[in-house]
Legacy VTK file of the C-alpha trace (Angstrom):
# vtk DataFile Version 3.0
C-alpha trace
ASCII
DATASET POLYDATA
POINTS 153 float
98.659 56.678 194.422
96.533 56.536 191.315
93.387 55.176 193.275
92.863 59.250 194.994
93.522 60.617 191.390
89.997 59.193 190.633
88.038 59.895 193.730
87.471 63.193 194.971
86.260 64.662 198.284
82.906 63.928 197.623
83.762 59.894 196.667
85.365 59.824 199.477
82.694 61.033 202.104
80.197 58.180 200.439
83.496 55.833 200.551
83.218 56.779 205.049
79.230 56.844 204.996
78.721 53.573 203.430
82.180 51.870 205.522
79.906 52.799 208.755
76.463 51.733 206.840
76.305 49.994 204.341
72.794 49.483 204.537
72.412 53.044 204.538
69.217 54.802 202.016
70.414 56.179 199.081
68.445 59.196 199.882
70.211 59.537 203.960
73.867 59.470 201.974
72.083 62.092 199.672
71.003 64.311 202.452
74.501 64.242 204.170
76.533 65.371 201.580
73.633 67.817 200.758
73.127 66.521 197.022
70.428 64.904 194.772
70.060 61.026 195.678
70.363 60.787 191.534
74.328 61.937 192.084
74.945 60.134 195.100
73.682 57.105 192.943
75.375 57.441 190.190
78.603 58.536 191.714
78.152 55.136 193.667
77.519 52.864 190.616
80.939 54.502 189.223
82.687 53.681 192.227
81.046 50.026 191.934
81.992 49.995 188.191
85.624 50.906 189.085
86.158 47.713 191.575
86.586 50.674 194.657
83.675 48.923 196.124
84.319 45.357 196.082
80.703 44.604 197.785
78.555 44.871 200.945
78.630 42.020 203.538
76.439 41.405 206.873
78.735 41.345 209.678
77.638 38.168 211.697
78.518 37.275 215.345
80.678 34.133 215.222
79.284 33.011 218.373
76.048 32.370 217.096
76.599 30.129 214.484
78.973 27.527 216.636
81.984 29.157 215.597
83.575 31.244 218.536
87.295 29.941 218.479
89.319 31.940 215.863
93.085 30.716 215.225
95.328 32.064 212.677
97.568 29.260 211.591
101.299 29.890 209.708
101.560 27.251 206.572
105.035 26.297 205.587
104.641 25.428 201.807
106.505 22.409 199.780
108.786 24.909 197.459
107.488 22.766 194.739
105.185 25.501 193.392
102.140 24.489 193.340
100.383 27.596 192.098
96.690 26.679 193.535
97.711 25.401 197.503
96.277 28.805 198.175
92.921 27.984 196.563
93.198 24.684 198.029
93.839 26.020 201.428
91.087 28.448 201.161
88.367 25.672 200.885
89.247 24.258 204.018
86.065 24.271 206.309
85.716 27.491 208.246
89.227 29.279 206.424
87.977 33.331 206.561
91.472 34.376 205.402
94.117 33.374 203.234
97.296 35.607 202.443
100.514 34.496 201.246
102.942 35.769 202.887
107.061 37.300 202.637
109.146 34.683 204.661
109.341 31.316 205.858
105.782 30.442 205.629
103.810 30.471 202.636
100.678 31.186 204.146
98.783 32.852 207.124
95.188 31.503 207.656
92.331 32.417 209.547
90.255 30.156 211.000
86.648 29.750 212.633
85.724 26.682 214.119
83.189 25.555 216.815
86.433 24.699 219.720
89.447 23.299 219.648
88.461 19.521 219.273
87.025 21.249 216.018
90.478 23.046 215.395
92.004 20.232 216.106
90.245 18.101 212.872
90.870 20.369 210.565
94.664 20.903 211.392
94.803 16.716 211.296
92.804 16.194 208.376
92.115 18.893 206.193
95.629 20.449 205.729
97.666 17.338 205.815
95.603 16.109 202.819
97.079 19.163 200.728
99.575 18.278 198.403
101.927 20.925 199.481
101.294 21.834 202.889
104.892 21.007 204.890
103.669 22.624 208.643
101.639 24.648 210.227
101.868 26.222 213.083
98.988 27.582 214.902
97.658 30.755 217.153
94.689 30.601 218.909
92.690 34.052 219.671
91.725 34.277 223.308
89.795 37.958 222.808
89.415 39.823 220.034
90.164 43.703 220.243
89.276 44.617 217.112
88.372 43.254 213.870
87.129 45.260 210.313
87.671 45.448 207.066
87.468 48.767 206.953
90.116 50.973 204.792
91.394 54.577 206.544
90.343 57.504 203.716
LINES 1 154
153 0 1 2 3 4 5 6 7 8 9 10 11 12 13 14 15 16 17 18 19 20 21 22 23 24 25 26 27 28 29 30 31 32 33 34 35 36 37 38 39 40 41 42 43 44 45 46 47 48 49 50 51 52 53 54 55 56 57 58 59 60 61 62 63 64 65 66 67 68 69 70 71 72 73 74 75 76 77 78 79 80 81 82 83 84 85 86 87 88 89 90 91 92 93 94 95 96 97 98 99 100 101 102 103 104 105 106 107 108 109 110 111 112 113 114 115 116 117 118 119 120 121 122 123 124 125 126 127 128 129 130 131 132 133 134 135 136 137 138 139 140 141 142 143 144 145 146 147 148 149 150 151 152
């Protein structure tokens, strides 16, 4: 694995301090690995520079914004080949995920919506009008376990 070559111990412990905090002073991250908050910066701008740290979101509660139903939905693809139905797909109103996938399908898709008559439009409508969308087949989330984008160091 050539990503550990470049990221020692120390990368690493900011890597699992800023996973649980992003938010997190410059000076705290400092002050738990026990060196100057000049380092820690600079050691964090590299890892920035390097694409290891992609970004720093706000985790937001669904619920609160009308969009409690999540549904992962399997798209069979048209062989044809059209190399942007992912970016298409992706567009879609309330599409968090897209991955292609090995198999069958071409696709799996996560969704947010508002409730099923919501689901329900966008599986009618929005996919259909894809030029290369065959099927989909969808699974709706009754509870949620666990959910993060967070990577195991």
């Amino acid at each position: 694995m050539e990503l550990h070559r470049t990221i020692d111990d120390i990368d690493l412990r900011i890597l699992e301090i800023l996973q649980e905090k992003a938010r997190i002073p410059n000076a705290e991250v400092a002050r738990q690995i026990g060196m100057a908050p000049s380092a820690v910066l600079e050691r964090i701008r590299k890892l920035e520079s390097q694409g290891i740290i992609e970004g720093y979101e706000v985790r937001l509660n669904p619920s609160h914004f009308d969009q409690g139903l999540a549904a992962f939905v399997m798209v069979e693809a048209d062989r044809s080949g059209n190399g942007r139905l992912g970016l298409e797909i992706a567009n879609i109103t309330g599409v968090q995920e897209v991955h292609q996938v090995a198999g069958d399908d071409g696709y799996l898709v996560k969704i947010r919506a508002a409730g099923t008559e919501a689901l329900g439009r966008i599986l009618r409508e929005e996919f259909p009008a894809i030029k290369g969308v065959r099927a989909t087949r969808t699974q709706v989330v009754l509870s949620t376990i666990k959910e993060t984008r967070r990577i195991d160091l």
